[in-house]
N, CA, C and O atoms as a Tinker XYZ file with bonds, in Angstrom:
   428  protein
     1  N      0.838000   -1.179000    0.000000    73     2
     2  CA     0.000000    0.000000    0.000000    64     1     3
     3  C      0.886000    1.246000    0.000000    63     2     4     5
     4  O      1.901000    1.237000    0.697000    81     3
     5  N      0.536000    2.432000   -0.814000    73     3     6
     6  CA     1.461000    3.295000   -0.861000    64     5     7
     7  C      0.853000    4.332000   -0.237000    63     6     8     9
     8  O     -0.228000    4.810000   -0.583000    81     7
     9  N      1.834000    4.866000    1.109000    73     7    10
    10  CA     1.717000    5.653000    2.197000    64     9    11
    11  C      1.439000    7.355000    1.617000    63    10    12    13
    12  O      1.725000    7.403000    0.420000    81    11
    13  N      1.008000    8.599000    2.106000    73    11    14
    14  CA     1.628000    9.564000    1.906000    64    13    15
    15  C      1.808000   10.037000    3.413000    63    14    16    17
    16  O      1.243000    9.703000    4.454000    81    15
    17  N      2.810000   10.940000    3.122000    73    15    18
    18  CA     3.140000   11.946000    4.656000    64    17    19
    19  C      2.333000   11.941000    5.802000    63    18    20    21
    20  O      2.677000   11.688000    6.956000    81    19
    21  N      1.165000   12.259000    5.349000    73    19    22
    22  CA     0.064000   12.896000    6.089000    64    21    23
    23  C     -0.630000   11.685000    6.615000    63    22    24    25
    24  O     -1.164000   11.788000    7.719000    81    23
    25  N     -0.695000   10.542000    5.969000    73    23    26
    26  CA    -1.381000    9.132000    6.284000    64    25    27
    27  C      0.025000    8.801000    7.355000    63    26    28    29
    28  O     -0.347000    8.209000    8.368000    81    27
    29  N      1.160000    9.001000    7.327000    73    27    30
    30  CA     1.647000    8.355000    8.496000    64    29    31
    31  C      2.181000    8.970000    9.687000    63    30    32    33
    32  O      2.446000    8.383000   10.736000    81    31
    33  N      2.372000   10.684000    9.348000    73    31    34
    34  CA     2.520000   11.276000   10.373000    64    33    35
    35  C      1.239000   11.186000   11.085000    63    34    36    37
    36  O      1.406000   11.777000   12.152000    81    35
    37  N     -0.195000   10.643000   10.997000    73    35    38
    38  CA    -1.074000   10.885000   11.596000    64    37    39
    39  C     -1.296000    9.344000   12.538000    63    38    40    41
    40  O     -2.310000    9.099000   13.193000    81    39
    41  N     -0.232000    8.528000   12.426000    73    39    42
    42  CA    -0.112000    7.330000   12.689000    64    41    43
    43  C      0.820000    7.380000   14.422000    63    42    44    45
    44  O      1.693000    8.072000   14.945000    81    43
    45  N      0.101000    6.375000   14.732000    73    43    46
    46  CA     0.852000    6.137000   16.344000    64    45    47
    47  C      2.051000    5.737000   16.236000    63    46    48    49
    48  O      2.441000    6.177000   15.154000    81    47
    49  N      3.036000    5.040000   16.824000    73    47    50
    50  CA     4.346000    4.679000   16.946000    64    49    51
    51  C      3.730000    3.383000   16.464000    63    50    52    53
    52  O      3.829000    3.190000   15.253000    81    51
    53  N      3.228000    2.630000   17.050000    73    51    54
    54  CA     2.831000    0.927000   17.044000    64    53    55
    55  C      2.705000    1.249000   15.613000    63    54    56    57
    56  O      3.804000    1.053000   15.096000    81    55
    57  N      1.880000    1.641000   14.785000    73    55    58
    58  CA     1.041000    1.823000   13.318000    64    57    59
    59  C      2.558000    2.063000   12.567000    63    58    60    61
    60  O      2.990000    1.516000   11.553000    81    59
    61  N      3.119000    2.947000   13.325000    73    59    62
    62  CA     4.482000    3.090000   12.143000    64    61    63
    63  C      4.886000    1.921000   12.211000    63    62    64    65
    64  O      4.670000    1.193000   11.242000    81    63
    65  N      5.311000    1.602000   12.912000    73    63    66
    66  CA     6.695000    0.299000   13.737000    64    65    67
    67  C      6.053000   -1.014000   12.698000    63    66    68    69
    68  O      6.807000   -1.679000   11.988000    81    67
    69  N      4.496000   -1.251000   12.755000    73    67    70
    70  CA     3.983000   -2.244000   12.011000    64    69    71
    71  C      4.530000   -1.896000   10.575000    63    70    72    73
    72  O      5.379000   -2.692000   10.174000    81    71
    73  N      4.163000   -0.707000    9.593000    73    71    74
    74  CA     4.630000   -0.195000    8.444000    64    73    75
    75  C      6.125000   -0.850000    8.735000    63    74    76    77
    76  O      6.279000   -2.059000    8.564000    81    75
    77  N      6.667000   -0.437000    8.955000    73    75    78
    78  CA     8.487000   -0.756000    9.117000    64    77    79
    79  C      8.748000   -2.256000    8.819000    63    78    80    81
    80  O      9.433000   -2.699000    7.898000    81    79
    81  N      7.869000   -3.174000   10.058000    73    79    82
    82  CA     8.189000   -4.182000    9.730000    64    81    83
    83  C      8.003000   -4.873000    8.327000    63    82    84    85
    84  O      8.720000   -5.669000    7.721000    81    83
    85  N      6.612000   -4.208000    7.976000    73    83    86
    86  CA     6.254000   -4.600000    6.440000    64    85    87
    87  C      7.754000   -4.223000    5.505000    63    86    88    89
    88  O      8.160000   -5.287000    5.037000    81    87
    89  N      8.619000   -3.124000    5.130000    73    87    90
    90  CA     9.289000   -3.234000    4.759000    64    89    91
    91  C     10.219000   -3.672000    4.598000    63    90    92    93
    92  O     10.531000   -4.059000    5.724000    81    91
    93  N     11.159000   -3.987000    3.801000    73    91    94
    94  CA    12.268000   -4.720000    4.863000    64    93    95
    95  C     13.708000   -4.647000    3.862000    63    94    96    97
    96  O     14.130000   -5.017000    2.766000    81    95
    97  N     14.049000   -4.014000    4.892000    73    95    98
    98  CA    15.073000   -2.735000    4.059000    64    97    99
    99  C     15.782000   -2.439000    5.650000    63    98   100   101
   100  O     15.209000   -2.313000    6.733000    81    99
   101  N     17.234000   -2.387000    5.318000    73    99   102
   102  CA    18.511000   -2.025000    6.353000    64   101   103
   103  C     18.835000   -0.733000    6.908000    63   102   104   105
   104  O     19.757000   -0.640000    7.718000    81   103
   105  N     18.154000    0.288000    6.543000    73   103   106
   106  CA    17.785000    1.387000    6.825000    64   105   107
   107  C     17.073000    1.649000    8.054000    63   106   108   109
   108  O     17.261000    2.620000    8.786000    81   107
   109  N     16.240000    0.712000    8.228000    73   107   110
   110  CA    15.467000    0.880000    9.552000    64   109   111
   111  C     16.243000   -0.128000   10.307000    63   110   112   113
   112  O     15.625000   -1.167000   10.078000    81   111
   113  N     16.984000   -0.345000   10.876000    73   111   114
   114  CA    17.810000   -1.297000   11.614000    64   113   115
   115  C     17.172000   -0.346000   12.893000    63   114   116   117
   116  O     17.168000    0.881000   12.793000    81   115
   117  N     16.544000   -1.164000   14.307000    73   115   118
   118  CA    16.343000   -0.124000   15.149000    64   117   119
   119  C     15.308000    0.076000   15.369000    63   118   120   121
   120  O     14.736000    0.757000   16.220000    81   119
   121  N     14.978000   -0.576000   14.524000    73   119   122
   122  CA    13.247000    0.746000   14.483000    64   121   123
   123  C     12.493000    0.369000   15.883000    63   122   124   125
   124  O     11.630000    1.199000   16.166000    81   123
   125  N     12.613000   -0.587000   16.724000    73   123   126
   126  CA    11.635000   -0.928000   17.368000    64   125   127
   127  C     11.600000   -0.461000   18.937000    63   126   128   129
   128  O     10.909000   -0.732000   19.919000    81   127
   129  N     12.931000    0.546000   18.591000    73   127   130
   130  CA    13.588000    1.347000   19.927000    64   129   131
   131  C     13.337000    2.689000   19.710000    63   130   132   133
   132  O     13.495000    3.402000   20.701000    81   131
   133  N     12.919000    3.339000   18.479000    73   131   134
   134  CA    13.126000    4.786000   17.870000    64   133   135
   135  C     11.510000    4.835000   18.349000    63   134   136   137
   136  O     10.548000    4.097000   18.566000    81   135
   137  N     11.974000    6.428000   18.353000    73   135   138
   138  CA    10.558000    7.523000   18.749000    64   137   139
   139  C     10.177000    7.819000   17.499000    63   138   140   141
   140  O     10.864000    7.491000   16.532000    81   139
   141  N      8.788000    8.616000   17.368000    73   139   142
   142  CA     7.521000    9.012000   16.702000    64   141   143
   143  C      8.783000    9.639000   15.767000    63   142   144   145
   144  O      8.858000    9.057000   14.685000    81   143
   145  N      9.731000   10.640000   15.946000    73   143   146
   146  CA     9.784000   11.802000   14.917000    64   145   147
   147  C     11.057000   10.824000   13.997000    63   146   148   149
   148  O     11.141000   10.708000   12.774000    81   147
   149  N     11.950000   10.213000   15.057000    73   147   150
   150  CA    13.374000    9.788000   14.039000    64   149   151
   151  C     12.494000    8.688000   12.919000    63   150   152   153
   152  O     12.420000    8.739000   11.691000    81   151
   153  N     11.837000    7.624000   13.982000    73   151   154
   154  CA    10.877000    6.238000   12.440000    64   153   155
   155  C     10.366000    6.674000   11.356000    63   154   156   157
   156  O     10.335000    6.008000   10.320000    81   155
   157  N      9.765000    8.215000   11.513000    73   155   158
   158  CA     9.345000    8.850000   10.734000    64   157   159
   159  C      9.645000    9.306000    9.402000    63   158   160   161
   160  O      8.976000    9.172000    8.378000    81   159
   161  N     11.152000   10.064000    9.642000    73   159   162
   162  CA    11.747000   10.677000    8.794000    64   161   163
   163  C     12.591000    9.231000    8.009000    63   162   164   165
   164  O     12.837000    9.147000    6.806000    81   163
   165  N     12.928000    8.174000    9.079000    73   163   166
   166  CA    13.296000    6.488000    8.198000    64   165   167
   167  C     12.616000    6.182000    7.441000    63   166   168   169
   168  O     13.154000    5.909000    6.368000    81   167
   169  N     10.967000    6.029000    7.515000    73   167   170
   170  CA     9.959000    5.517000    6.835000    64   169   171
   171  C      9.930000    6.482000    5.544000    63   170   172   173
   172  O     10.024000    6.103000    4.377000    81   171
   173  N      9.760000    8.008000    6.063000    73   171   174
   174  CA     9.506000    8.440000    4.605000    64   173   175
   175  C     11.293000    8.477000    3.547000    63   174   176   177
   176  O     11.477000    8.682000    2.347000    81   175
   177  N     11.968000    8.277000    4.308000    73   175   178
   178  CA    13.091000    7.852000    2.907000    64   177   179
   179  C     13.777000    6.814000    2.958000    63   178   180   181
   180  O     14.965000    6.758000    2.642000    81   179
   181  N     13.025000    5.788000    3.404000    73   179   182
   182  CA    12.560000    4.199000    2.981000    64   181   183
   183  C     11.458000    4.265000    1.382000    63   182   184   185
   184  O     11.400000    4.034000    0.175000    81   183
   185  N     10.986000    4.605000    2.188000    73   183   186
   186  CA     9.999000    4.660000    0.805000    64   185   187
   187  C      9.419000    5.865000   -0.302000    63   186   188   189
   188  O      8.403000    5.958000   -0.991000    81   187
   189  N     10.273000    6.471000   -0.146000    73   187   190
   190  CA    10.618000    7.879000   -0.542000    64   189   191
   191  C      9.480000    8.691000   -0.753000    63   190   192   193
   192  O      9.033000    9.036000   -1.846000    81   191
   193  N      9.133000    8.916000    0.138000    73   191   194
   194  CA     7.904000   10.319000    0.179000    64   193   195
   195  C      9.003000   11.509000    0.879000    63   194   196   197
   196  O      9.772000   11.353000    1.828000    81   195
   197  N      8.789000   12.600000    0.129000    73   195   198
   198  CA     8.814000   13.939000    0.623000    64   197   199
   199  C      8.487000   14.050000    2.185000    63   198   200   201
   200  O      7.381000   14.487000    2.504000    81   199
   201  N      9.371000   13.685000    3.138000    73   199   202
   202  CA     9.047000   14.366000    4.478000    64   201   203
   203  C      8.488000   15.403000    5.232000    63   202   204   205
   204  O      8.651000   15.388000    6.452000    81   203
   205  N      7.692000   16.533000    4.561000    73   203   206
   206  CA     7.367000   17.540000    5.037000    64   205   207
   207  C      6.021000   18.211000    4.100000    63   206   208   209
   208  O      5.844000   18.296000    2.885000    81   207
   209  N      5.448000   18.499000    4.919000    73   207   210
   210  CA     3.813000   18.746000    3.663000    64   209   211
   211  C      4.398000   20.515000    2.654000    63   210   212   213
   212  O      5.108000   21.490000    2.901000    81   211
   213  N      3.677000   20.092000    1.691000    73   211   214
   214  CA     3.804000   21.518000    0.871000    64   213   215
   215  C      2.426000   22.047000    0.854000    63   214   216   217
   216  O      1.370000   21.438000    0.682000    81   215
   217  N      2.680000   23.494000    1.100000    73   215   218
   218  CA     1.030000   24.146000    1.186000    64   217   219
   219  C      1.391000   25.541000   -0.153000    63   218   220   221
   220  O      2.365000   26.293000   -0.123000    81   219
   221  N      0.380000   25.533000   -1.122000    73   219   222
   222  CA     0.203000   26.381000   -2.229000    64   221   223
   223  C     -0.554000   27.622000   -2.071000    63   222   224   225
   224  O     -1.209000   27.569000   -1.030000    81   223
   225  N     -0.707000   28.668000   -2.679000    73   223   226
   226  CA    -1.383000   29.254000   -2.497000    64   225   227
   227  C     -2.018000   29.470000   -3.678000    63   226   228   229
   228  O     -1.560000   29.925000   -4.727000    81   227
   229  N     -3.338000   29.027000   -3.357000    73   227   230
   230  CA    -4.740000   29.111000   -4.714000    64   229   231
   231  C     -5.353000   30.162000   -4.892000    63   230   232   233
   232  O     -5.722000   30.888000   -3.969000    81   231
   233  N     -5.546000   30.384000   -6.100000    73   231   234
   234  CA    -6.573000   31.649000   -6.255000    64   233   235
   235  C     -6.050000   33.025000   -6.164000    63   234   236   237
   236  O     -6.785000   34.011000   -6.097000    81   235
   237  N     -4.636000   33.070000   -6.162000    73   235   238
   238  CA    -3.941000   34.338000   -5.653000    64   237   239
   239  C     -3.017000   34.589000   -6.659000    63   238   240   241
   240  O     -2.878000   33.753000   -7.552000    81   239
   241  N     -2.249000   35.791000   -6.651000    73   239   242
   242  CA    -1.033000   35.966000   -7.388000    64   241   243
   243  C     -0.412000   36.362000   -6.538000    63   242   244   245
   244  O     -0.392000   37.485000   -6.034000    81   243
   245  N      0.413000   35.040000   -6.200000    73   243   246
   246  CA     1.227000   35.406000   -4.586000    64   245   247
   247  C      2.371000   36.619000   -4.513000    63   246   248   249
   248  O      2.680000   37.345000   -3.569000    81   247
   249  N      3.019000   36.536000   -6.249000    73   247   250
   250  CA     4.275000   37.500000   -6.270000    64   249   251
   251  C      3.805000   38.751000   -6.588000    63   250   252   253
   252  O      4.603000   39.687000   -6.559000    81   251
   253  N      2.679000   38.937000   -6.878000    73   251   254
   254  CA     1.916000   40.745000   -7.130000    64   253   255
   255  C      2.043000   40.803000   -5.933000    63   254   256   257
   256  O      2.898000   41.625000   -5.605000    81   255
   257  N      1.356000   40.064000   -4.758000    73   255   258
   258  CA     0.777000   40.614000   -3.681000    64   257   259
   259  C      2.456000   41.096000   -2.710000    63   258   260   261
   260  O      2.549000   42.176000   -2.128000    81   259
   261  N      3.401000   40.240000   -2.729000    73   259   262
   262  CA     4.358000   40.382000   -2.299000    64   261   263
   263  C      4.721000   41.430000   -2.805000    63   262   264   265
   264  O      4.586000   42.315000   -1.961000    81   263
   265  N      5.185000   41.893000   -3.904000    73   263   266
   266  CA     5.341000   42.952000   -4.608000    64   265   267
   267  C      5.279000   43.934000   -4.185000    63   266   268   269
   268  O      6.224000   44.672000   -3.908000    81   267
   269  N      3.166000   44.308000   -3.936000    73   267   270
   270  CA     2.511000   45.286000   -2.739000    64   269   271
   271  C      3.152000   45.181000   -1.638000    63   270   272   273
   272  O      3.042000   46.248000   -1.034000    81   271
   273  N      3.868000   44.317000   -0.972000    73   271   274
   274  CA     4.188000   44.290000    0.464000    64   273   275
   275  C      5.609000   45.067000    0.489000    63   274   276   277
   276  O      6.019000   45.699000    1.462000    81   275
   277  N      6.271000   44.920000   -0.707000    73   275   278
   278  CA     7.279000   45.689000   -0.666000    64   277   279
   279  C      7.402000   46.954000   -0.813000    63   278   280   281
   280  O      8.287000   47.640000   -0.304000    81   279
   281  N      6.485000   47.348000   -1.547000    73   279   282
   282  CA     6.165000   49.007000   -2.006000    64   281   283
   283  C      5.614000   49.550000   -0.461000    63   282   284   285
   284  O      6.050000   50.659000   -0.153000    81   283
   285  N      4.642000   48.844000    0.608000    73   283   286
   286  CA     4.994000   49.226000    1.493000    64   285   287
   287  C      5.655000   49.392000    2.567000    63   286   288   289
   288  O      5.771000   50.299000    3.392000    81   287
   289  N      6.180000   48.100000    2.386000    73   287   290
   290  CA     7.519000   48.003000    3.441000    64   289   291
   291  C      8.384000   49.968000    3.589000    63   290   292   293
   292  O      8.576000   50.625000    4.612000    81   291
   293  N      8.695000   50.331000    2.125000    73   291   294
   294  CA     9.100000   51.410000    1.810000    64   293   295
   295  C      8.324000   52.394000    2.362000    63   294   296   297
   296  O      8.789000   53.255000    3.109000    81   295
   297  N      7.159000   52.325000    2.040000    73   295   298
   298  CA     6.099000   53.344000    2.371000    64   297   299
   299  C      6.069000   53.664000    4.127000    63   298   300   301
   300  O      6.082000   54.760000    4.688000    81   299
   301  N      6.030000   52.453000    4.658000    73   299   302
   302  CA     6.203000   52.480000    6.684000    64   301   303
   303  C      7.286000   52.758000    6.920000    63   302   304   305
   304  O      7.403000   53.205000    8.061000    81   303
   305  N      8.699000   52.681000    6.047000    73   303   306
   306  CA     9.976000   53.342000    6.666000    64   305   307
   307  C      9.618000   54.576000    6.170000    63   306   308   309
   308  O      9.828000   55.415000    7.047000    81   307
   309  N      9.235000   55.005000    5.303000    73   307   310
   310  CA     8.880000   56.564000    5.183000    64   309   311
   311  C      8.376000   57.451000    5.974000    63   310   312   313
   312  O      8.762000   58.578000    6.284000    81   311
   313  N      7.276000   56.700000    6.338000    73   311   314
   314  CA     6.079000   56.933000    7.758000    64   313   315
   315  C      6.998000   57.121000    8.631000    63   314   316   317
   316  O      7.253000   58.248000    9.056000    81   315
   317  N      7.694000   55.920000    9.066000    73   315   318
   318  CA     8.662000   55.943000   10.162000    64   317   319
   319  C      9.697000   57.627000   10.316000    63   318   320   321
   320  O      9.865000   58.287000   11.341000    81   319
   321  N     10.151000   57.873000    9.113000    73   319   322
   322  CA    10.946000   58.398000    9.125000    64   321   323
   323  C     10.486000   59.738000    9.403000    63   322   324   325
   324  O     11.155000   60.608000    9.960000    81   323
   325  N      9.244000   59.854000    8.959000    73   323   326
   326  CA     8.638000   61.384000    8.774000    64   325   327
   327  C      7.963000   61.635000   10.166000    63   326   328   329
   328  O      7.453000   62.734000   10.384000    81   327
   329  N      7.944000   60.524000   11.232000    73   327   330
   330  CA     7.107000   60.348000   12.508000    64   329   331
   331  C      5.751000   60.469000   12.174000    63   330   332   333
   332  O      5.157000   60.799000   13.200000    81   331
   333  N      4.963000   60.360000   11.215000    73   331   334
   334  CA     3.536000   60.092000   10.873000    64   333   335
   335  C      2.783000   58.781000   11.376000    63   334   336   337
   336  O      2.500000   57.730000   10.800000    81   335
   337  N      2.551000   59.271000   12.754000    73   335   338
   338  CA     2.128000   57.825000   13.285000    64   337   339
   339  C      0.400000   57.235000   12.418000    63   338   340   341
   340  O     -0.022000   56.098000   12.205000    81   339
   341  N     -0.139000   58.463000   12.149000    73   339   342
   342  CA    -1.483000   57.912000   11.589000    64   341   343
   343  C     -1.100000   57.095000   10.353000    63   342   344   345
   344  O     -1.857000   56.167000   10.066000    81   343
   345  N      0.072000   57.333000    9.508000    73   343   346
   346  CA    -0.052000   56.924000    8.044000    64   345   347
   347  C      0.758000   55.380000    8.323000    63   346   348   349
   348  O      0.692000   54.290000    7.754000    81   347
   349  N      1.518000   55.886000    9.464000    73   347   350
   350  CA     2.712000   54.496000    9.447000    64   349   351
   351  C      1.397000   53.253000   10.377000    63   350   352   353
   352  O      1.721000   52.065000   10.366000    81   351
   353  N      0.205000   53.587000   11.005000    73   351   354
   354  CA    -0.538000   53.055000   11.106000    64   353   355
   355  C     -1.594000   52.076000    9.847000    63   354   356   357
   356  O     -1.814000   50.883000    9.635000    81   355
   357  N     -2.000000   53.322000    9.277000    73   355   358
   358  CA    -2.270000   52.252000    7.999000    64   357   359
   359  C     -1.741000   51.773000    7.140000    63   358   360   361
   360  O     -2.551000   51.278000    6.356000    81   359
   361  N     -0.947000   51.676000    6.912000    73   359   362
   362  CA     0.403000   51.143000    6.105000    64   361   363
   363  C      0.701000   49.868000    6.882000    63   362   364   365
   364  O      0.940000   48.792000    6.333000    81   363
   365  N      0.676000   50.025000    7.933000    73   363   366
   366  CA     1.085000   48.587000    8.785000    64   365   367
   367  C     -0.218000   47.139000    8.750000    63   366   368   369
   368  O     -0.172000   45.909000    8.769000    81   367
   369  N     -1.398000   48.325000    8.681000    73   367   370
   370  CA    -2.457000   47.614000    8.775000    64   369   371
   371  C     -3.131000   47.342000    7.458000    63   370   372   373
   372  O     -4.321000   47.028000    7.460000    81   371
   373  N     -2.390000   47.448000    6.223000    73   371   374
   374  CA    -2.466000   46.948000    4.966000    64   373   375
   375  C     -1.275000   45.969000    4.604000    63   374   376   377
   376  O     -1.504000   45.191000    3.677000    81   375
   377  N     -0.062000   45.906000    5.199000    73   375   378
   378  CA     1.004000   45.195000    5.297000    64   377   379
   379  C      0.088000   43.530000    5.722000    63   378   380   381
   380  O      0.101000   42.392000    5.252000    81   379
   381  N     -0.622000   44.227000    6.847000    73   379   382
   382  CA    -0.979000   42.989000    7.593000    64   381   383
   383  C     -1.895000   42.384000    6.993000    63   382   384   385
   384  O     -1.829000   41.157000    6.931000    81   383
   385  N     -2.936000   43.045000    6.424000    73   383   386
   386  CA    -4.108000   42.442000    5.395000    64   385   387
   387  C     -3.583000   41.196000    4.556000    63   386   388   389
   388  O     -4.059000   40.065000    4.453000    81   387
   389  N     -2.221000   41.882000    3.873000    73   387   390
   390  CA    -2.314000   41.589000    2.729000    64   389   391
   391  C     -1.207000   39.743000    2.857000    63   390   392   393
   392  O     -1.043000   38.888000    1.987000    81   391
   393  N     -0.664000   39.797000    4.394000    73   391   394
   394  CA    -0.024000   39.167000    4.625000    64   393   395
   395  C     -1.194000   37.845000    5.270000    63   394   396   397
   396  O     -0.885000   36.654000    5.244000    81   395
   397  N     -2.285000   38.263000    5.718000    73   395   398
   398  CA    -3.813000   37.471000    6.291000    64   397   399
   399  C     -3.991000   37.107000    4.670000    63   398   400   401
   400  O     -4.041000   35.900000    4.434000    81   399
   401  N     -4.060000   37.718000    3.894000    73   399   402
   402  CA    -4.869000   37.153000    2.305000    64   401   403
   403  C     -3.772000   36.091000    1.920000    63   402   404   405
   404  O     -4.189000   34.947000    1.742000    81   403
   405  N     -2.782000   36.261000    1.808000    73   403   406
   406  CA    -1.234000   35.328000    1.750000    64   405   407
   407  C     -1.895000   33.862000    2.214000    63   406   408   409
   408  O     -2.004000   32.918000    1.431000    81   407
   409  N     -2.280000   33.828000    3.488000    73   407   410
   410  CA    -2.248000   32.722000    4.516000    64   409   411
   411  C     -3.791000   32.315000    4.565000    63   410   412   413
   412  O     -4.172000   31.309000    5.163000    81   411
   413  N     -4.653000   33.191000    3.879000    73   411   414
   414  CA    -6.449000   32.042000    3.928000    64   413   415
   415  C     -5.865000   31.614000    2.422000    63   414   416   417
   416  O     -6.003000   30.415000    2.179000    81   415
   417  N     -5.265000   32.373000    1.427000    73   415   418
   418  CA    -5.367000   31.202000    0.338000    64   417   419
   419  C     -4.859000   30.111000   -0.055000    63   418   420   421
   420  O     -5.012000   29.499000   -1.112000    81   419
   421  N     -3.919000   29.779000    1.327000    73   419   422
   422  CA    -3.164000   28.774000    1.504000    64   421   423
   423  C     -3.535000   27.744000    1.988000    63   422   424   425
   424  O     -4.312000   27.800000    2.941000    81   423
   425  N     -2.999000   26.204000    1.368000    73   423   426
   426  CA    -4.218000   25.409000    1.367000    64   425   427
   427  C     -2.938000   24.457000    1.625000    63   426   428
   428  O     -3.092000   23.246000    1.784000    81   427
């Protein structure tokens, strides 16, 4: 049966340790002494899955929006510089928007 990440990081020690034994490969020498995180990272390059989840961002144009974040990055050291606390206020609080829109379209 072919595992992904998420199907075995969501797995107990016993559930891995069983997986392990199914394989049987010199790599896991051990396994029946190892904790949740080291069997883990054995299992997934035993059987070569990508160790770590990838999250995308849908529906967005992530490098425009970054883009915007840079034009204000500039814009709040400006603020900063000029002591305009009202402007370096919204500037911060469009920084932050746009950094919240970043992270719901991320999936």
């Amino acid at each position: 049966m072919a595992h992904t990440y998420e199907e075995l990081h969501k797995m107990t020690v016993a559930q891995l340790r069983e997986v392990a034994v199914a394989q049987d490969s010199d790599d896991l020498d051990g396994f029946k002494s190892m904790h949740k995180a080291p069997l883990l990272a054995q299992l997934c390059k035993v059987l070569g899955i990508d160790p770590h989840e990838h999250h995308t961002a849908t529906g967005l144009d992530k490098a425009a929006v970054k883009a915007q974040m840079r034009e204000l990055r500039g814009a709040r050291l400006a603020a900063l510089e000029a002591h305009d606390h009202t402007e370096l206020r919204i500037v911060r609080r469009k920084i932050h928007r746009l950094n919240r829109k970043i992270r719901r379209a991320t999936t």
